[in-house]
C-alpha positions in Angstrom: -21.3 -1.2 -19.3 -21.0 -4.7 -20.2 -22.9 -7.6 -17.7 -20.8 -8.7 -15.1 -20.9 -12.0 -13.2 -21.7 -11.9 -9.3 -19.0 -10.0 -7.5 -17.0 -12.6 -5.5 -14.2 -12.1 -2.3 -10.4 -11.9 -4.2 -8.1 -13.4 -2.0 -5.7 -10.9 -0.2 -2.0 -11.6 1.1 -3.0 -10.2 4.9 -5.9 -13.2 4.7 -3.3 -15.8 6.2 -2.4 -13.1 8.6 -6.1 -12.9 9.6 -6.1 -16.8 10.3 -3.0 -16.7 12.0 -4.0 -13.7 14.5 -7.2 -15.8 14.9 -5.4 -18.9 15.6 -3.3 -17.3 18.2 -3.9 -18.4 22.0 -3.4 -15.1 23.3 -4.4 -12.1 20.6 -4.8 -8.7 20.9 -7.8 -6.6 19.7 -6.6 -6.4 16.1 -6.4 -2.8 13.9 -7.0 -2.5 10.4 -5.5 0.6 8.7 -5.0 1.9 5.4 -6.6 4.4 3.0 -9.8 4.5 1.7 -11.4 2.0 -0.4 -8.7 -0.7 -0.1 -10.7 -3.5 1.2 -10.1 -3.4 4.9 -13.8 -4.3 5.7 -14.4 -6.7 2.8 -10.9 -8.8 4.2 -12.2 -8.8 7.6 -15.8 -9.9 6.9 -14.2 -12.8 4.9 -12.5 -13.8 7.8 -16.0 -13.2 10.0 -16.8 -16.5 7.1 -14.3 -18.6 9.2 -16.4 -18.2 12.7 -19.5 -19.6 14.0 -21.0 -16.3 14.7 -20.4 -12.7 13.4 -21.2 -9.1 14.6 -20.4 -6.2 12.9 -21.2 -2.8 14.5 -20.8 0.7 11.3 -20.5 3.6 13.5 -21.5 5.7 10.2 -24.6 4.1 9.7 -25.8 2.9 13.1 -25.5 6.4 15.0 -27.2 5.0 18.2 -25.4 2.7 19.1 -22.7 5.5 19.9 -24.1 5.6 23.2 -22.8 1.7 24.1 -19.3 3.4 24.3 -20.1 6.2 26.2 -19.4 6.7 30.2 -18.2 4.1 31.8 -16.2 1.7 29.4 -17.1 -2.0 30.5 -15.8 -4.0 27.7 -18.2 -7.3 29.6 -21.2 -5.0 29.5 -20.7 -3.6 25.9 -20.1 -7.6 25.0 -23.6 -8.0 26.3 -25.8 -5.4 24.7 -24.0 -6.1 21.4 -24.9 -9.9 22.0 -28.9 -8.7 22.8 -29.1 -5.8 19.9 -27.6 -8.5 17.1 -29.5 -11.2 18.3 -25.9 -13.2 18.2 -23.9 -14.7 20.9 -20.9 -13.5 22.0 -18.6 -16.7 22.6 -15.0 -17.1 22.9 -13.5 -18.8 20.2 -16.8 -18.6 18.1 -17.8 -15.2 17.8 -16.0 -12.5 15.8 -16.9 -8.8 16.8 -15.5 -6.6 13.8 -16.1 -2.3 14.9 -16.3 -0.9 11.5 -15.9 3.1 10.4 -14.5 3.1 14.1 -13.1 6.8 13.3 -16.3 7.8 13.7 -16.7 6.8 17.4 -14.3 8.3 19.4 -15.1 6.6 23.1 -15.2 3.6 21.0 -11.6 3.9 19.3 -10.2 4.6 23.0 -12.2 1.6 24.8 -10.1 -0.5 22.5 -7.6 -1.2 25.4 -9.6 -2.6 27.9 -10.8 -4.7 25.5 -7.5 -6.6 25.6 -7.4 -6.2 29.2 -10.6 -7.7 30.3 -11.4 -10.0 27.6 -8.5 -11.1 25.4 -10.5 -14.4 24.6 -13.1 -12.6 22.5 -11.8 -11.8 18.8 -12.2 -8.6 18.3 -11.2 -6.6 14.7 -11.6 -2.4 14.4 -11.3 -0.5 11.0 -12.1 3.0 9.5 -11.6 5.4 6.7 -9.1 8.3 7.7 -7.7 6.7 10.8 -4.8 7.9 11.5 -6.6 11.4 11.9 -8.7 10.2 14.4 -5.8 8.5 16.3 -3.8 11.9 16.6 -6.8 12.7 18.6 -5.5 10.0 20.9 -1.8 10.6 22.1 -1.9 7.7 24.1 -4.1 5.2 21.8 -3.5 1.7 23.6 0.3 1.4 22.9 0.7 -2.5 23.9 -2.5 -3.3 23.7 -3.6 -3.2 20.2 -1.8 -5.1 17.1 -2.3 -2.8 14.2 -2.1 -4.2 10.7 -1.9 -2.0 7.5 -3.6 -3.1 3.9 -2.6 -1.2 0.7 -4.6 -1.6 -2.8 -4.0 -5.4 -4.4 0.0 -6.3 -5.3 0.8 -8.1 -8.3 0.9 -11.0 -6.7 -2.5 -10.7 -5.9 -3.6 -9.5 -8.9 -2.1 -12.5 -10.7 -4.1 -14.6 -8.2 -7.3 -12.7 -8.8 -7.1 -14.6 -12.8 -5.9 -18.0 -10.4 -2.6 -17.8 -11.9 -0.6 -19.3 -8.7 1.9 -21.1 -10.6 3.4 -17.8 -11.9 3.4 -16.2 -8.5 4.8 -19.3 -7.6 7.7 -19.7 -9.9 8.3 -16.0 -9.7 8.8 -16.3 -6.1 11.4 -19.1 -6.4 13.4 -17.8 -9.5 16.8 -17.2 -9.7 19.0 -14.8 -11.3 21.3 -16.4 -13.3 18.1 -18.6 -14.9 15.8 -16.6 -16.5 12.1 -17.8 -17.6 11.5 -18.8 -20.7 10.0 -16.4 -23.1 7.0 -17.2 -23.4 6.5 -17.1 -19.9 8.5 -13.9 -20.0 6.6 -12.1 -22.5 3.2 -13.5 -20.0 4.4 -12.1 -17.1 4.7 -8.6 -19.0 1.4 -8.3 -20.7 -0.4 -9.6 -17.0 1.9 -6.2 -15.7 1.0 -3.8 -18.7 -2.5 -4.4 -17.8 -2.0 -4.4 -13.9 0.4 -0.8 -14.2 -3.0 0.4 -16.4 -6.1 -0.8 -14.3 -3.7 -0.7 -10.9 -4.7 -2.4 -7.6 -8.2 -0.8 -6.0 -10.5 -4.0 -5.0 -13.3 -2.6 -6.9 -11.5 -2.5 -9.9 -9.6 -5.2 -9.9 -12.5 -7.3 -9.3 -14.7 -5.8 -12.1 -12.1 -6.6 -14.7 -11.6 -10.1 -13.3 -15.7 -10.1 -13.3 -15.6 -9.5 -17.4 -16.0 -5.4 -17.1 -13.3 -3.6 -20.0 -10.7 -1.5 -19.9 -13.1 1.3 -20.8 -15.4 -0.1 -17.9 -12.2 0.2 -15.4 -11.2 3.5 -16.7 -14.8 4.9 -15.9 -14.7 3.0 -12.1 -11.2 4.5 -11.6 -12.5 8.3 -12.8 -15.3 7.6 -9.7 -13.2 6.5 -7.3 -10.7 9.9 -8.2 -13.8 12.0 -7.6 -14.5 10.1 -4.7 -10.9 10.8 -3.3 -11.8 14.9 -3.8 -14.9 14.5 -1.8 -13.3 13.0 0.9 -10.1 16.1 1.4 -13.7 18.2 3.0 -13.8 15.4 5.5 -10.7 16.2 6.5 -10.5 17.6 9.8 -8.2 20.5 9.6 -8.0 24.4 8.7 -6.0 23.8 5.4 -9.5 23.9 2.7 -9.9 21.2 0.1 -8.7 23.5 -2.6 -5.2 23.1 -0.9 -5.6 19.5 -0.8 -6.4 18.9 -4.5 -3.5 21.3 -5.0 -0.8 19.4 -3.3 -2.4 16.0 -4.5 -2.1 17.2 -8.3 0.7 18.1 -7.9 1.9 15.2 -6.1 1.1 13.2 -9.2 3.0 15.5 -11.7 5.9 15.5 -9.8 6.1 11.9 -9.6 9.8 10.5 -10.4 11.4 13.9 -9.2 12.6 14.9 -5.8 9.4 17.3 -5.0 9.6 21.4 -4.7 7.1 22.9 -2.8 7.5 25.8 -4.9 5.9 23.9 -7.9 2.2 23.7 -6.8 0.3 26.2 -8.5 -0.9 28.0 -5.6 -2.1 31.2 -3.6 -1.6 29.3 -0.2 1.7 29.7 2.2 4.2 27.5 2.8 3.0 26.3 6.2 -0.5 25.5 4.7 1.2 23.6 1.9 3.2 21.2 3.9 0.4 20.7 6.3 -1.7 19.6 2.9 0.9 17.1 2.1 1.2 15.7 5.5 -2.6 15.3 5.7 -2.5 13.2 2.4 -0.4 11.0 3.6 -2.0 10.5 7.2 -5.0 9.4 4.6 -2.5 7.4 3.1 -2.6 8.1 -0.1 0.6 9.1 -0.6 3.6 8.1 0.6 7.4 9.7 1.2 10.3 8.8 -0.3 13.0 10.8 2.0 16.8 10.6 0.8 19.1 8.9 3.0 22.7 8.7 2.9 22.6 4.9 3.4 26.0 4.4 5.1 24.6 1.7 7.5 21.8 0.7 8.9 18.8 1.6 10.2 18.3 3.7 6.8 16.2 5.3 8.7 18.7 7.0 10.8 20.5 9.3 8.3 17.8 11.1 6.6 17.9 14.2 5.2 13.8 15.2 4.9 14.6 17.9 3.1 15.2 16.3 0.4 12.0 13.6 -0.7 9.6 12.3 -3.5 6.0 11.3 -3.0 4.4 8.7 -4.4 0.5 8.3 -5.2 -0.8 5.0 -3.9 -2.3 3.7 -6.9 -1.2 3.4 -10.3 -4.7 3.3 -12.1 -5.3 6.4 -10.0 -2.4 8.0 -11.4 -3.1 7.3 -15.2 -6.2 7.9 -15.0 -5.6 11.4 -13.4 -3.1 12.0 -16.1 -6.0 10.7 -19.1 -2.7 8.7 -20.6 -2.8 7.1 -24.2 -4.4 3.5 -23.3 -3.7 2.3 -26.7 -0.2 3.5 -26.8 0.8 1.8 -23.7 -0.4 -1.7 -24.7 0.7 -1.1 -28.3 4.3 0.0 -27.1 5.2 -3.6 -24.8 8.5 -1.9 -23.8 7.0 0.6 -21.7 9.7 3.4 -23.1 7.9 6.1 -23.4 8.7 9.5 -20.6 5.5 9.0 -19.1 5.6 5.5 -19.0 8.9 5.3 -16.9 7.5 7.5 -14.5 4.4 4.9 -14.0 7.5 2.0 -13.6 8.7 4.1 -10.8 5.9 4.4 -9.2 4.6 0.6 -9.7 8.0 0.1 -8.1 8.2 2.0 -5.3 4.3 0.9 -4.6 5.7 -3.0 -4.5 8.2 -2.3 -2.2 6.1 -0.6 0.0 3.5 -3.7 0.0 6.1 -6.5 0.7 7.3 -5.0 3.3 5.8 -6.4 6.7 2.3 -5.9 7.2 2.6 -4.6 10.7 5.0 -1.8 10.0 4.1 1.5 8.6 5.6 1.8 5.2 8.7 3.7 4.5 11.2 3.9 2.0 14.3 6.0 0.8 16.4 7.0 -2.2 20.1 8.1 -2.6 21.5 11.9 -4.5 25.2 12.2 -4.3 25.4 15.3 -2.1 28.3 16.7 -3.6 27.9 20.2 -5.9 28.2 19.6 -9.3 28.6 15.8 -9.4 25.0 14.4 -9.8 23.8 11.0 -9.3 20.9 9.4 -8.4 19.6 6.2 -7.2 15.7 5.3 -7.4 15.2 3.4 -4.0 17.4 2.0 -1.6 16.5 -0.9 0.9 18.0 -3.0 3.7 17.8 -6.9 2.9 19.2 -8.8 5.8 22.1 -6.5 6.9 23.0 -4.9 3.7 22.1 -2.3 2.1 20.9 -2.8 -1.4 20.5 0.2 -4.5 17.5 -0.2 -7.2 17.8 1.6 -10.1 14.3 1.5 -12.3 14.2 1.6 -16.1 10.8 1.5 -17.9 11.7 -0.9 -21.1 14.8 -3.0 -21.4 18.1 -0.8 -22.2 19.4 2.0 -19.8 22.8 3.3 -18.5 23.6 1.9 -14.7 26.3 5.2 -14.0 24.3 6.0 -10.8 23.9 2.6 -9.4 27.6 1.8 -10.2 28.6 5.2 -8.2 26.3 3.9 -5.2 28.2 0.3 -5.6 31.7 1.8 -5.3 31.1 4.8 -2.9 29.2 2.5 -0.3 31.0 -0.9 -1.1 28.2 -3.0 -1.8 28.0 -6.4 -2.2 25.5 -5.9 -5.3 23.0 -4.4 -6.7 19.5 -4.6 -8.7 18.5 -3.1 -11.7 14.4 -3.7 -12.5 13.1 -3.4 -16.1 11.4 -5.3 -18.7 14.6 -7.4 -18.5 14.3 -11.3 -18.0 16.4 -12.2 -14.9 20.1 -11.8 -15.8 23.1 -10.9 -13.9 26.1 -8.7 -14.6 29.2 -7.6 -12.6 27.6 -6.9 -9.2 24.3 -5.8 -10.6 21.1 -8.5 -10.5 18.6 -7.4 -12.5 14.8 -8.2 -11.8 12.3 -7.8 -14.3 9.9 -5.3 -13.0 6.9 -8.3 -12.4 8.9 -9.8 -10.0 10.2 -6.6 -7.7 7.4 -7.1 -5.3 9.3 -10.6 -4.1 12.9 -9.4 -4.0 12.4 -10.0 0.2 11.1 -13.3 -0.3 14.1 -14.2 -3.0 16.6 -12.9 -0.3 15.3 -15.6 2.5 15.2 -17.9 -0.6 19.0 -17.6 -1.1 18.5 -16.3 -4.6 20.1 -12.7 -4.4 23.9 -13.1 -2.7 
């Protein structure tokens, strides 16, 4: 592997979040979630940079001090004996207390609450791997109490700002339909995604290439972190075996694109052992539902039919890697047209629009089938922007028929719709199209004024 400069922190969107829940008067005991390996501790001891003092407790590798949480939970007292085992004060205003692997410490994930309670003026940040299986441990986890925030692998955005390029994020933020970029900038834009789609957004990887490492040097970092995610399925705390797991995960990722039939994973197991797989990779969150809705009003929420869903994996890189895809075709063939390669435009879209969307929500998202027998149609995602209801249709290079969009336009009376490809920013009759690099701030665009 080639030598690589020092590693150095790559700013993250939920950073100003961070400053803003530190800034706050009155703050609750903060919650970092999200899957494995996506940066939550290296984002929150970047913040810990910002305060005079800094404490960080790993329940992994510091077993004994388990025992501060046990019995009687005295938020003051635990405050204390963290202050005398660190040798660091604990100080209002100065001193960040950051609980990391907190998963692995039960009585420590539950004393959370009182934390809030009897010492809101103390900043206080928890993380862990495989949260959400510990928290279904704990019906009644501090609701109230506890802000949760969720962080996903890097965005575009991000990734463009990783290689300081701030003036395209900016200018892709305030674009406007009807005036497309100029072609060079165009043509920019879709070599910095080609390579984003390829290497996807995992901190470690991102920030090797931006360090100097190759393609080939990412490719080998994304196979490790891949084996890495089939290590973790025995850690798992359930009855369904990690066979099952890798099962539903591979097939997860060849069934990308395609409304998702149980029936299709190559396997001995049941039914019942095969949905619970599937539910237990996403609680790890790393993979995420995309259930059809009939979108006649809002919420979309509300008129689900979870019967009928897709799954997404969380990462791009992850997913070509897993599928070993031609490298050299993909950055040979700029148009992204190839089968394979519309599925990854799919995916990179549906990931985007799962990371724009607030950071203290859980993610969710939905797509449309007409529901009537023998009259297909289908529409990628559908979203609510404001109080509409908005269709996205995907296409991986720059040509495409819109029948399924236009159907969704007419049945549901829409005021538009957007069509995301390789496209520069155009507009036709009631359809806005979006090149694909700029998906991830259609939200933004909308308080912007620029989609009507």
């Amino acid at each position: 592997m080639n030598k690589l400069k020092p590693m150095q922190y790559i700013e993250r969107k939920i950073d100003k979040e961070l400053i803003d829940w530190k800034n706050q008067p009155s703050r609750k005991p903060l919650l970092v979630r999200g899957a494995r390996q996506v940066g939550k501790s290296s984002t929150v001891k970047n913040l810990g940079k910002t305060f005079e003092f800094f404490i960080e407790v790993d329940f992994i590798s510091n077993k004994s001090i388990h025992k501060l949480f046990e019995g009687d939970i005295n938020p003051i007292r635990i405050y204390e004996e963290l202050s005398l085992i660190f040798n660091t004060p604990v100080i209002a205003g100065k001193t960040l207390v950051f609980l990391d692997e907190i998963q692995a410490c039960i009585p420590a994930m539950t004393s959370l609450r009182y934390f809030y309670e009897k010492v809101p003026d103390i900043h206080l940040i928890a993380a862990g791997s495989l949260l959400e299986f510990a928290l279904k441990e704990l019906p009644s986890f501090g609701v109230g109490r506890i802000r949760s925030i969720y962080l996903y692998p890097f965005s575009f955005s991000e990734f463009l700002i990783a290689f300081n390029e701030r003036s395209l994020v900016q200018l892709i933020d305030k674009s406007i339909i009807d005036k497309p970029l100029s072609e060079p900038v165009h043509n920019k834009l879709k070599q910095y995604l080609i390579r984003y789609i390829t290497i996807g957004g995992m901190p470690e990887v991102v920030a090797s290439y931006v360090n100097g490492a190759s393609l080939l040097d990412c490719q080998g970092i994304l196979e490790e972190l891949t084996n890495s995610l089939y290590d973790d399925f025995s850690k798992y705390k359930s009855k369904v075996p990690a066979t099952r797991l890798r099962e539903a995960f591979s097939s997860v990722i060849m069934q990308t694109g395609s409304k998702f039939v149980l029936s299709q994973i190559d396997s001995q197991a049941n039914r019942l052992q095969l949905k619970e797989s599937l539910a237990l990779l996403e609680q790890a969150g790393i993979i995420f539902p995309v259930v059809h809705s009939s979108s006649n009003g809002i919420p979309l929420g509300a008129q689900v039919n979870n019967k009928f869903r897709k799954y997404l994996i969380f990462d791009t890189g992850i997913f070509q890697r897993f599928l070993n895809l031609d490298l050299s075709e993909l950055f040979l063939n700029t148009e992204i047209s190839l089968v394979n390669k519309g599925t990854i435009a799919e995916l990179y879209t549906g990931l985007e629009l799962i990371k724009s969307q607030p950071t203290n929500q859980a993610s969710s998202l939905y797509y449309w089938q007409r529901e009537k027998r023998g009259s297909q149609a289908e529409v990628d995602y559908v979203i609510e922007l404001g109080n509409r209801i908005v269709p996205i249709e995907v296409k991986s290079g720059i040509k495409g028929k819109m029948q399924s969009l236009r159907i969704f336009i007419e049945e549901k009376k829409c005021k538009f719709g957007i069509r995301t490809s390789l496209e520069n920013f155009a507009s036709l009759e009631k359809i806005n199209i979006i090149p694909l690099y700029a998906i991830g701030a259609i939200f933004k665009a909308r308080k912007n004024n620029s989609l009507t």
